[in-house]
C-alpha positions as CSV (number, residue, x, y, z in Angstrom):
1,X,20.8,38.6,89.0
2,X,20.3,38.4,92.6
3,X,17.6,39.4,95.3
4,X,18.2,41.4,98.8
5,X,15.1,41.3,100.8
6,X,14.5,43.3,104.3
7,X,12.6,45.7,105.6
8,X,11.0,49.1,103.9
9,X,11.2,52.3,105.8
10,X,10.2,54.8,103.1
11,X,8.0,53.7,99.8
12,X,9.9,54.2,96.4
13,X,11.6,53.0,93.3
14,X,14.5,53.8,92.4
15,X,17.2,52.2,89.7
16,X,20.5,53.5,89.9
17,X,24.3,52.8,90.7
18,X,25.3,51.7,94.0
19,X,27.7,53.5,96.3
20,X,29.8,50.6,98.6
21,X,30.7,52.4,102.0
22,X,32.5,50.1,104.1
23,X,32.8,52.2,106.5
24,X,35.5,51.8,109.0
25,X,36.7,53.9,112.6
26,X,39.0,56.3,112.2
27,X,42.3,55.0,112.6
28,X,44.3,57.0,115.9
29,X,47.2,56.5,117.0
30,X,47.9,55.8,121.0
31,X,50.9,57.7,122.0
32,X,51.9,59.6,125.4
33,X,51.6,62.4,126.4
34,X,54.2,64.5,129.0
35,X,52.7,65.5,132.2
36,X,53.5,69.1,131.7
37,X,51.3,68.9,128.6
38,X,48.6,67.1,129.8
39,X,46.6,70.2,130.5
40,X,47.2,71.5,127.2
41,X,45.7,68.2,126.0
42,X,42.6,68.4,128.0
43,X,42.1,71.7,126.8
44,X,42.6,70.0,123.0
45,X,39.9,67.5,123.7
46,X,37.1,70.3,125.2
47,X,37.8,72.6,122.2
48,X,36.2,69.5,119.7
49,X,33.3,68.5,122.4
50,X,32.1,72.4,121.8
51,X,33.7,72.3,117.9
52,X,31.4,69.2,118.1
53,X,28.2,71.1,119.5
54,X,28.8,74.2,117.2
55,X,28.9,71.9,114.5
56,X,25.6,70.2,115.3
57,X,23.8,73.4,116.1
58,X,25.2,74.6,112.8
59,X,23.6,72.1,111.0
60,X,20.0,72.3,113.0
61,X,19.8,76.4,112.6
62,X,20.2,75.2,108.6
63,X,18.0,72.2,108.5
64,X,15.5,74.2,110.4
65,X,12.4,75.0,108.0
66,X,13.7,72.2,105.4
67,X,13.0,69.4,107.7
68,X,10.2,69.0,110.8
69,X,11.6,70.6,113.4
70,X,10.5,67.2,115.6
71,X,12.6,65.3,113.5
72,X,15.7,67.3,114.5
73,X,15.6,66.4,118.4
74,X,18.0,63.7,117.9
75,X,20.5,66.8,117.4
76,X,19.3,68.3,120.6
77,X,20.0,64.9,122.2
78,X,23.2,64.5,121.1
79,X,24.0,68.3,122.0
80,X,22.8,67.1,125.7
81,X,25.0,64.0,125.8
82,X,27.5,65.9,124.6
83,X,27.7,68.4,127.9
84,X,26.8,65.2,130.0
85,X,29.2,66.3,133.0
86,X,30.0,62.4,133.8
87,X,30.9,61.5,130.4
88,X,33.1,64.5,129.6
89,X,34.5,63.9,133.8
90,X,35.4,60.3,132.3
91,X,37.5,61.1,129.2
92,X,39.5,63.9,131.1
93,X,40.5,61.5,133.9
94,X,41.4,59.1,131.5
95,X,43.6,61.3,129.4
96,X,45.1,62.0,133.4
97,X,45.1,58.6,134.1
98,X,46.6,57.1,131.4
99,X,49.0,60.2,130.1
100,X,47.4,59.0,126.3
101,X,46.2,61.5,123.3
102,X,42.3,62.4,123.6
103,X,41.5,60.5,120.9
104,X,42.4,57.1,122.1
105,X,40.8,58.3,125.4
106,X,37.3,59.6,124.0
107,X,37.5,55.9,122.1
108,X,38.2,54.1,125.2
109,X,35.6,55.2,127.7
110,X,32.9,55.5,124.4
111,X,33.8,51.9,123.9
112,X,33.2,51.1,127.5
113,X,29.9,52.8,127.4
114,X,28.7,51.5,124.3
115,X,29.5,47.8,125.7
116,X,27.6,48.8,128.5
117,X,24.7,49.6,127.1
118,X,24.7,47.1,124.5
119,X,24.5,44.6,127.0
120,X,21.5,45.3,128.5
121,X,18.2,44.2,126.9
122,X,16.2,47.1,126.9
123,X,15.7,49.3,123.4
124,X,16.1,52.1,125.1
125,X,19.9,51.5,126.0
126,X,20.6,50.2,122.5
127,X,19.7,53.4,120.8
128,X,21.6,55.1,123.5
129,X,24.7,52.9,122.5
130,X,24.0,54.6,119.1
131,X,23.9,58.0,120.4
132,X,27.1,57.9,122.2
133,X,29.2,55.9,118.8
134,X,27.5,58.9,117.3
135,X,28.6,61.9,119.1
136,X,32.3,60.2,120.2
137,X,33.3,59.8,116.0
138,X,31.9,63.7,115.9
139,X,34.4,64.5,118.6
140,X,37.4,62.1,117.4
141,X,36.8,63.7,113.9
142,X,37.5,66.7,115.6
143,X,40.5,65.5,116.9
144,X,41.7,64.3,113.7
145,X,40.6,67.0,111.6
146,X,38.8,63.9,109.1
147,X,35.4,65.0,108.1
148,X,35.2,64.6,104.2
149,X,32.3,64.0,102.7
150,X,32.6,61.9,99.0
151,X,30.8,64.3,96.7
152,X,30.4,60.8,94.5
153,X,27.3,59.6,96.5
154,X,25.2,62.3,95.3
155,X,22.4,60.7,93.1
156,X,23.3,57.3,94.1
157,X,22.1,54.5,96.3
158,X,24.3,54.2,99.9
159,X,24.8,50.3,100.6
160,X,25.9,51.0,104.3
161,X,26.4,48.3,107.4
162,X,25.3,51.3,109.5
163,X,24.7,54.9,109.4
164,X,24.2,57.0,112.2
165,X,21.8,60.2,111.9
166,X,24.2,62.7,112.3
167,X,26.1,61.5,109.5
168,X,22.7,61.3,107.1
169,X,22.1,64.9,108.1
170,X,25.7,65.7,107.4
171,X,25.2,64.4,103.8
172,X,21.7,66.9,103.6
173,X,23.3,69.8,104.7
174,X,26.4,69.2,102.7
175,X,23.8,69.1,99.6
176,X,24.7,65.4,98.8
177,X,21.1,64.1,97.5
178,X,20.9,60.3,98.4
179,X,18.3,58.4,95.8
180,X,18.3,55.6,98.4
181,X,19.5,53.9,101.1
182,X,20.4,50.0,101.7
183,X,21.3,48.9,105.5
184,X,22.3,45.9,107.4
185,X,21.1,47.5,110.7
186,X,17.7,47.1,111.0
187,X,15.8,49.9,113.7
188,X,12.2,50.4,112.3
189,X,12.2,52.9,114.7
190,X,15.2,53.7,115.1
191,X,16.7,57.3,114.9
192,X,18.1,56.6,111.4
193,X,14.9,55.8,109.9
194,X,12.7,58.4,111.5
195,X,15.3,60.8,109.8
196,X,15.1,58.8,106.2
197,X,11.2,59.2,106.8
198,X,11.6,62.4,107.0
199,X,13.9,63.2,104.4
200,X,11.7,60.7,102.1
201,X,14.6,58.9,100.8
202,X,13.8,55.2,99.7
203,X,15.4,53.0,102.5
204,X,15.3,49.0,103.0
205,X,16.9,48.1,106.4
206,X,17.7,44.4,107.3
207,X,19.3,43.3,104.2
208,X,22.0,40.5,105.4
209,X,25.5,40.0,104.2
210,X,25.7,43.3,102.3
211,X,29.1,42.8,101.7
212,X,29.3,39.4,100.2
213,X,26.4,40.2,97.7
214,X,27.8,41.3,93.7
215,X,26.0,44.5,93.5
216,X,27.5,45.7,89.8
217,X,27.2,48.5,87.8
218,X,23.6,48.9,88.6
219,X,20.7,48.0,90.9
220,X,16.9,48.6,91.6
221,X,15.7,49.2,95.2
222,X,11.9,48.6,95.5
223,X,9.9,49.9,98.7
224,X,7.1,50.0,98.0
225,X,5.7,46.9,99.5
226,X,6.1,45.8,103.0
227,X,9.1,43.4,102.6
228,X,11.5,45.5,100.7
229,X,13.4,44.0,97.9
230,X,16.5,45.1,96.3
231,X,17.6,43.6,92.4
232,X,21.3,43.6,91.3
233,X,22.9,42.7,88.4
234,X,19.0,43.3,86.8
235,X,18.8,42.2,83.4
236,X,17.1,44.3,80.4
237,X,13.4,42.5,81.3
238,X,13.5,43.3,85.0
239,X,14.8,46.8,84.0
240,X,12.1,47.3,81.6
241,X,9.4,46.1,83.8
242,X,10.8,48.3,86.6
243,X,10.8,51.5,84.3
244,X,6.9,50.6,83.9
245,X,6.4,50.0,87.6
246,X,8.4,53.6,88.1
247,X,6.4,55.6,85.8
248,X,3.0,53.5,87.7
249,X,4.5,54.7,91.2
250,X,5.0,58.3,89.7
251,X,1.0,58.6,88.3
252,X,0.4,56.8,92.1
253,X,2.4,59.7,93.5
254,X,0.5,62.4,91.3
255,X,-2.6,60.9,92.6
256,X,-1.8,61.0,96.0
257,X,-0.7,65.1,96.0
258,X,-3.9,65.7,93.7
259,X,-6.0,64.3,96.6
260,X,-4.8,66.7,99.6
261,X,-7.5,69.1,99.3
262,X,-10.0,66.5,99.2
263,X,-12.4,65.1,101.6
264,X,-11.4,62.3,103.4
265,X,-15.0,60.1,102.8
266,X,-14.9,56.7,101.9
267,X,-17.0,55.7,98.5
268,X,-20.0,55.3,100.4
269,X,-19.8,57.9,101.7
270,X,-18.8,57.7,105.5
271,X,-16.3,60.5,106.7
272,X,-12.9,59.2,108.0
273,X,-10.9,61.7,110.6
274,X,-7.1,61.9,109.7
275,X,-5.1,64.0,112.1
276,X,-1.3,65.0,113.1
277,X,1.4,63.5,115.5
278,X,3.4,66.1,116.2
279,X,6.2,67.3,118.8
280,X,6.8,70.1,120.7
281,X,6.6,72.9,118.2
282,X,4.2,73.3,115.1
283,X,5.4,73.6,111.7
284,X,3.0,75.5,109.7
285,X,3.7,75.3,106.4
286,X,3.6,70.9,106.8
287,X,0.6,71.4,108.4
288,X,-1.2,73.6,105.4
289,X,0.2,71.1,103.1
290,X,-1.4,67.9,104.7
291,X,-5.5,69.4,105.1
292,X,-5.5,67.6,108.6
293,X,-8.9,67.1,110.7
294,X,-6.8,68.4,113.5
295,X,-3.8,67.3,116.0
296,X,-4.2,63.8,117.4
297,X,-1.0,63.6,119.6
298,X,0.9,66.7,120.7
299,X,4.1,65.4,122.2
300,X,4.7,67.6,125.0
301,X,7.8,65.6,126.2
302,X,9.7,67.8,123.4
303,X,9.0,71.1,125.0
304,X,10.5,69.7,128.4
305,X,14.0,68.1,126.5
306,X,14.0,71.7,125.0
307,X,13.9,73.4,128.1
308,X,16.9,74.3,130.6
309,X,14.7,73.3,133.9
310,X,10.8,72.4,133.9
311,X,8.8,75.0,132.3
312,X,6.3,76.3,135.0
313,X,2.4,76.6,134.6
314,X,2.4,80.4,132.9
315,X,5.4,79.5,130.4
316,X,3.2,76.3,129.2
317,X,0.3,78.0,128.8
318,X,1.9,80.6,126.4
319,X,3.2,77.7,124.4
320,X,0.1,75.5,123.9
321,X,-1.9,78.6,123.2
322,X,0.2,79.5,120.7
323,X,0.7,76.2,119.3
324,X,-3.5,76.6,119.4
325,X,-3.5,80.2,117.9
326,X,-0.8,78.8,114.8
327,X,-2.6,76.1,113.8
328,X,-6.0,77.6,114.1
329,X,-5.1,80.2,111.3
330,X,-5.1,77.8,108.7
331,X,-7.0,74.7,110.1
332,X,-10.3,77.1,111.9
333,X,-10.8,75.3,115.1
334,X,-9.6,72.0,115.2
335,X,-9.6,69.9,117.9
336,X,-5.7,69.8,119.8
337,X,-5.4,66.8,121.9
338,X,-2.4,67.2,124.4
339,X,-0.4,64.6,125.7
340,X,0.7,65.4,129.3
341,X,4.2,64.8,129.9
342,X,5.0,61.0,128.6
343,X,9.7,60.8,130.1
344,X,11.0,58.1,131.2
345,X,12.2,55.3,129.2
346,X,14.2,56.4,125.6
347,X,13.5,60.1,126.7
348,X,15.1,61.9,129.5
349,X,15.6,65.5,130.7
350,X,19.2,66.6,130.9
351,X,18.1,69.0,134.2
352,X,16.3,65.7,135.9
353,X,18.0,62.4,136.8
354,X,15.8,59.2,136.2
355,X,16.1,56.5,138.6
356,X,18.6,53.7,136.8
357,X,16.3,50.7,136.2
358,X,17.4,47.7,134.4
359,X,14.0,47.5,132.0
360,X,13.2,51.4,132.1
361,X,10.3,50.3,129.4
362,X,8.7,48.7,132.3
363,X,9.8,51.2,134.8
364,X,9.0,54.7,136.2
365,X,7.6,56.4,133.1
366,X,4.9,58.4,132.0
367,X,1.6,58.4,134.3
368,X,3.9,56.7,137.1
369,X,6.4,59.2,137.0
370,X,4.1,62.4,136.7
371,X,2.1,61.0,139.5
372,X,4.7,60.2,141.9
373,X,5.8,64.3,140.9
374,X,2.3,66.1,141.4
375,X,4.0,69.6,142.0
376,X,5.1,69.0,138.1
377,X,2.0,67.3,137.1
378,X,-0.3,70.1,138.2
379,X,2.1,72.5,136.3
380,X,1.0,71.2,133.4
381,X,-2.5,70.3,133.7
382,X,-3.2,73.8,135.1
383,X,-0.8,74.8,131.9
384,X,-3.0,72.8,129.5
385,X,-6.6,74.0,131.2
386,X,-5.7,77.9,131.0
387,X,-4.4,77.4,127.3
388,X,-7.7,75.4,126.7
389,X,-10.3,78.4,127.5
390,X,-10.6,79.6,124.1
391,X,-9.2,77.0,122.0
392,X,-10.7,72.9,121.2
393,X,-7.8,71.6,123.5
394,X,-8.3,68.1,125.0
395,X,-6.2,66.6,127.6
396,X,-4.5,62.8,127.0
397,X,-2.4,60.6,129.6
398,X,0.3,58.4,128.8
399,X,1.1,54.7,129.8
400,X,-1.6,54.4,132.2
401,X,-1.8,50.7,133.6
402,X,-4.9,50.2,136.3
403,X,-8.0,52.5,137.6
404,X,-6.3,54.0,140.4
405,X,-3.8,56.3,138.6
406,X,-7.0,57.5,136.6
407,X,-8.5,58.3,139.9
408,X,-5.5,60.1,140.8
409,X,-5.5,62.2,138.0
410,X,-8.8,63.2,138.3
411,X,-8.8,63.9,141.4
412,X,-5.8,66.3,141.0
413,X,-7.2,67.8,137.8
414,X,-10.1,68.8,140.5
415,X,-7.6,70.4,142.7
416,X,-6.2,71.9,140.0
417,X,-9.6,74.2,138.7
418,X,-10.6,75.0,142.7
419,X,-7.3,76.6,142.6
420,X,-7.3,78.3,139.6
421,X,-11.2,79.0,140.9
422,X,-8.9,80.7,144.0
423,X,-6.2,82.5,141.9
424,X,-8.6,83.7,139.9
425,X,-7.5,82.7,136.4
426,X,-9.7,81.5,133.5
427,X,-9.9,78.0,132.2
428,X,-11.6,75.8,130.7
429,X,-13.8,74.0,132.9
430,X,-15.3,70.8,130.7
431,X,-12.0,69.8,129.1
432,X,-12.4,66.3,127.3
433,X,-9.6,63.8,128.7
434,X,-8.4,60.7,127.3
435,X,-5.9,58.4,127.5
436,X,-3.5,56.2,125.8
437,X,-4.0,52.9,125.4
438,X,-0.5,50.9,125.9
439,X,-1.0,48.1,128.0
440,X,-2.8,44.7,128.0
441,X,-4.2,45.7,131.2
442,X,-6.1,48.7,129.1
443,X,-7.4,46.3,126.6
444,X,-8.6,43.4,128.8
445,X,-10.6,46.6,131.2
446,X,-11.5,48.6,128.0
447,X,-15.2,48.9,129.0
448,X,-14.5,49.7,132.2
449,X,-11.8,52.3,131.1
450,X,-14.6,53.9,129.3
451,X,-16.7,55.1,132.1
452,X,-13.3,57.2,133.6
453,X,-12.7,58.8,130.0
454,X,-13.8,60.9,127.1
455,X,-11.7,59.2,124.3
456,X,-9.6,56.3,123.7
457,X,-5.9,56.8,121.8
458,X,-4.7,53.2,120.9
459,X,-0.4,53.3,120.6
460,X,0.0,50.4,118.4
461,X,4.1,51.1,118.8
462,X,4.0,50.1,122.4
463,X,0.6,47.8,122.6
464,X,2.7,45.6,119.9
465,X,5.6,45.4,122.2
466,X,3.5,44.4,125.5
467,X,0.9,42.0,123.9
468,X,3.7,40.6,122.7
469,X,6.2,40.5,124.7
470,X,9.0,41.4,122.1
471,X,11.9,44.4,121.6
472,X,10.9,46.3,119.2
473,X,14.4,47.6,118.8
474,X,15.9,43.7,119.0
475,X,18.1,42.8,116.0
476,X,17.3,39.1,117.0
477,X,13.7,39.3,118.3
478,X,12.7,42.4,115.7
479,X,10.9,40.0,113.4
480,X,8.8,39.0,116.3
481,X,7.9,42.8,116.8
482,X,4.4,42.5,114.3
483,X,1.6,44.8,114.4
484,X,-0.2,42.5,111.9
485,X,0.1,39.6,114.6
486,X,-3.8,38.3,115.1
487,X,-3.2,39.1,119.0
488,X,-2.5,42.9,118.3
489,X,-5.6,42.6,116.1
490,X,-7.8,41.5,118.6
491,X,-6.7,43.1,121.2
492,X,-7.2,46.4,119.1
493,X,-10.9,45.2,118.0
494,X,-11.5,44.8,121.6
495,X,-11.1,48.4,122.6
496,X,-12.7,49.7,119.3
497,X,-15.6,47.8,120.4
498,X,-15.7,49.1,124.3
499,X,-15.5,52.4,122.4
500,X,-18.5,51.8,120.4
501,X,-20.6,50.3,123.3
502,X,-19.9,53.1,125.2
503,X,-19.8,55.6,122.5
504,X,-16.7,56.8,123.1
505,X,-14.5,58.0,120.1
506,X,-11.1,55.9,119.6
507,X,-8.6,56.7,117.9
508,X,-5.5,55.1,116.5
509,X,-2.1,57.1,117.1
510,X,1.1,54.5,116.1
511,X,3.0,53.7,113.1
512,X,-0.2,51.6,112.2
513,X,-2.3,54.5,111.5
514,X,-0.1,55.7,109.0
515,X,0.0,52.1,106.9
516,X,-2.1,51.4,104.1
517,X,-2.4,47.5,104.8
518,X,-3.0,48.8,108.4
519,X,-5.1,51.6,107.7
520,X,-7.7,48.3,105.9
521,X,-7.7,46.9,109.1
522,X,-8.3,49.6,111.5
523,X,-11.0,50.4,109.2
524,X,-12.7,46.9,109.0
525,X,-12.6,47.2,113.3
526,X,-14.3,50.2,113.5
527,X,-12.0,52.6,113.8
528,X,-12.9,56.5,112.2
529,X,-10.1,58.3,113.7
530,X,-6.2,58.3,112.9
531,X,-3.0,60.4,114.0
532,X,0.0,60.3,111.9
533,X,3.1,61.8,110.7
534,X,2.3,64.3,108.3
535,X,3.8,62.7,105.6
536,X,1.7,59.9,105.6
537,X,-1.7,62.1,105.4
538,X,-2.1,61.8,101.6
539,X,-1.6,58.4,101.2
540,X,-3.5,57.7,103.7
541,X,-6.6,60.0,102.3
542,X,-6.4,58.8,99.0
543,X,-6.9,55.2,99.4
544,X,-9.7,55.8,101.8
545,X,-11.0,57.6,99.0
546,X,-11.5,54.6,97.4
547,X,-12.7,52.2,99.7
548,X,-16.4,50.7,100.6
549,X,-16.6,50.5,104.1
550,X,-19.6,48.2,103.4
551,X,-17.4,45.9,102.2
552,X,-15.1,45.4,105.2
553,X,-17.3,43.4,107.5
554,X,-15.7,40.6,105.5
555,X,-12.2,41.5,106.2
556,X,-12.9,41.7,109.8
557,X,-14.2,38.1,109.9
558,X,-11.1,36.9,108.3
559,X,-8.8,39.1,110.3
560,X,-10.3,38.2,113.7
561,X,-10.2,34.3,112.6
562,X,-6.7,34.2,111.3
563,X,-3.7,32.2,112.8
564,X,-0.8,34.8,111.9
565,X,0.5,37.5,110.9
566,X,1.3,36.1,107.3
567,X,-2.3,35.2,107.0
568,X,-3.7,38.6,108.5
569,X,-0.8,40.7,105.3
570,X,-2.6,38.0,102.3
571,X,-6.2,38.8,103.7
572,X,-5.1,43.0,103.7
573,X,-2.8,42.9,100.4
574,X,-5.6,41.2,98.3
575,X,-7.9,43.6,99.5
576,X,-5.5,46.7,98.7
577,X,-4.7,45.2,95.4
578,X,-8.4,45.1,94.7
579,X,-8.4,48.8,95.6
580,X,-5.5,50.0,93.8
581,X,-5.8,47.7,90.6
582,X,-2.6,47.3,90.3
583,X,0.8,45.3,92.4
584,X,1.5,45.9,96.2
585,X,2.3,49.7,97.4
């Protein structure tokens, strides 16, 4: 019997056989090609780039209504790369160049792009490194007429170095049904695992040396702690026990689903505000499943990546109000708070070319990017006022770093409503606006922050990576990447408590918000509101359901005095075991 430990990326248990896919490139030959039928070769290799693109927009138009339509943007990405003029420009002077078969030419320059990016130590490029592996196998699959999928891995667990998200969504739409997924890569955030989220298959990510471990005839994945744990070789008492710690996780399960309609109020009785992150477009029928208290973070970026040029102030308006008028029919009128256009860094417009900058994290994104573009950035704000007339809109910027680009925006949100005043056009003139809070800068001038703004949105995903300095998307720095370090704490508490002096509402819109272990803390520092995934929503209302926040001033003590991150977990899990009477979920 042996252990596998790494990271969880969606809760479960699940015991079942193991499915070994050491997966390998496709082997192509390298062989010339005449001049006289090197045309005829080119023409090969653009008939599997748009084989490639029907294929993916195959699959989206299928997943579409299975799956949140957010989570399927990585296809739209990839159908962008894949009509990226300098890429494609690349692999038909190559197959020129070299007089060699497309499919040793689309793995050539891939390779060289891949290297590329790999090299450089921003996230960002390293995802895009994944991208391109993804959509150049799509295309030499093409080539090579290979694209079977093993009808044995339905019902079984994948043990996989890597797998890209086209090829998980290949497996859903080809009905193979994955109980759970074991990785080497590890991308918390990562494309991959937003997609396993989302398709709520168990999934540990981290594991080392998958290769060299004796799986057997049978294993049991457990994720439902943070540290995710896989058994092989289990003998009949760990099997046993796990059967009883299944059927526990089922009545958890029950629990949580029973709990949706409920109200989310503590035991003693103090209301708790759970609302949605979502993208671009709303999906409905999530939405009425999840009871939320309204949308927290409305991604507009996703509108602009799905758009052929910038939308312009009359074709925003139409979509935000009817994003409004959607969700108000089954949610009445709660609040919408919109995120003004947040590009830059892992997300780029295929009509607008970014300025190359070696740390794009750090770079022109955002606030800096909108205001150095004020045509655009009026677009929208006069976009979001109009739509905001008749509905509870509210009005949030992204990665702002000092006082001035507050300023700024106010000053053109003024401009804005005197020329709407001048035009004539109805909006709404009192709109609430907020902004994220990303930067140390933002916690360390909290209070002052406070007297330019309505509301406070806290982005644990970035505030983690700045306070502390770390890649979040590092394989050798990820395990430094740790919401539950004490200096993400504090820095947190600090806001929470500018918020409260100033009585300004703050909220809580990263991965953090959507933890149970996290959800303790935010709790214990003050914190009422949180903006999530949908998924997370039950969970998250039933365990507030059963906490005393009279009992947290406690927790906050020891959180605020603790000397790690390991520390800052034992003070939250004994508290959560308290609450749940039973092990670690």
């Amino acid at each position: 019997m042996g252990v596998v430990i790494g990271k969880s990326i969606f809760p479960g248990i699940i015991i079942g056989k193991p499915y070994i896919e050491k997966k390998k490139k496709i082997d192509i030959e390298n062989y010339r090609i005449s001049l006289e039928k090197i045309d005829e070769e080119i023409e090969r290799f653009l008939e599997a780039v748009q084989k490639a693109k029907n294929d993916i927009k195959q699959i989206k138009n299928n997943l579409e209504g299975k799956i949140n339509k957010e989570d399927l943007q990585i296809l739209t990405v990839h159908i962008m790369m894949l009509d990226d003029p300098q890429f494609i420009t690349d692999i038909k002077k190559g197959i020129k160049k070299d007089q060699s078969n497309a499919e040793s030419i689309v793995r050539k320059v891939s390779n060289k792009y891949i290297e590329m990016f790999e090299k450089i130590a921003d996230p960002i490029y390293k995802q895009r490194a994944l991208d391109i592996k993804d959509i150049s196998e799509r295309i030499i699959m093409n080539l090579t007429s290979e694209e079977e999928v093993d009808l044995n891995l339905n019902g079984r667990i994948l043990v996989i170095r890597e797998l890209l998200p086209s090829e998980l969504l290949k497996l859903y739409y080809s009905g193979i049904k994955l109980s759970g997924i074991i990785m080497e890569y590890m991308g918390e955030t990562s494309h991959t695992a937003i997609l396993a989220k989302a398709l709520e298959i168990p999934t540990l990510m981290g594991g080392n040396d998958l290769f060299s471990v004796d799986w057997g005839d049978q294993i049991i994945l457990d994720t439902t702690s943070m540290e995710g744990k896989v058994i092989t070789n289990p003998d009949i008492k760990t099997l046993n026990r796990y059967d009883e710690e299944k059927n526990k996780y089922r009545k958890k399960i029950k629990e949580i689903d029973e709990s949706i309609n409920k109200e989310t109020v503590t035991l003693d009785n103090e209301r708790i505000f759970l609302h949605l992150n979502i993208g671009g477009r709303l999906d409905i029928t999530q939405v009425s499943k999840k009871n939320p208290d309204g949308i927290g973070l409305l991604r507009t970026e996703l509108i602009y990546m799905d758009a052929i040029e910038f939308p312009d102030e009359e074709k925003q308006r139409k979509i935000y109000e009817n994003i409004a008028k959607e969700f108000e029919e089954s949610q009445s009128k709660k609040p919408i708070v919109i995120r003004t256009l947040d590009i830059g860094a892992d997300k780029k417009l295929s009509y607008y070319k970014m300025v190359d900058e070696e740390n794009p994290s750090l770079g022109c994104r955002g606030m800096r990017l909108t205001l150095s573009n004020k045509g655009l950035f009026k677009n929208q704000i006069k976009g979001i006022l109009r739509a905001a007339k008749n509905h509870n809109i509210k009005m949030m910027y992204p990665m702002i770093t000092n006082l001035k680009e507050i300023r700024e925006a106010k000053e053109l949100v003024e401009e804005c409503k005197k020329e709407l005043l001048e035009e004539k056009k109805e909006f709404k003139h009192d709109i609430e606006i907020g902004m994220m809070v990303e930067v140390p800068s933002n916690v360390l001038l909290a209070e002052i922050f406070a007297d330019y703004v309505d509301f406070f949105s806290i982005g644990t995903n970035d505030l983690t990576q700045y306070i502390l300095a770390t890649d979040r998307y590092s394989p050798i720095a990820e395990k430094l990447y740790d919401c539950y370090d004490p200096a993400v704490i504090r820095a947190i508490n600090l806001v929470a408590q500018a918020g409260i002096q100033k009585n300004k509402k703050v909220s809580v819109c990263g991965e953090m918000a959507g933890e149970n272990q996290a959800v303790i803390a935010l709790l214990s520092l003050g914190i009422r509101d949180l903006s999530m995934a949908p998924a997370y929503i039950p969970k998250v209302r039933n365990l507030i359901r059963k906490i005393n926040i009279s009992e947290l001033s406690e927790i906050k003590i020891a959180l605020l005095n603790a000397s790690d991150s390991a520390e800052v977990k034992m003070i939250l899990n004994e508290y959560l075991n308290r609450v749940e009477g039973r092990g670690k979920l």
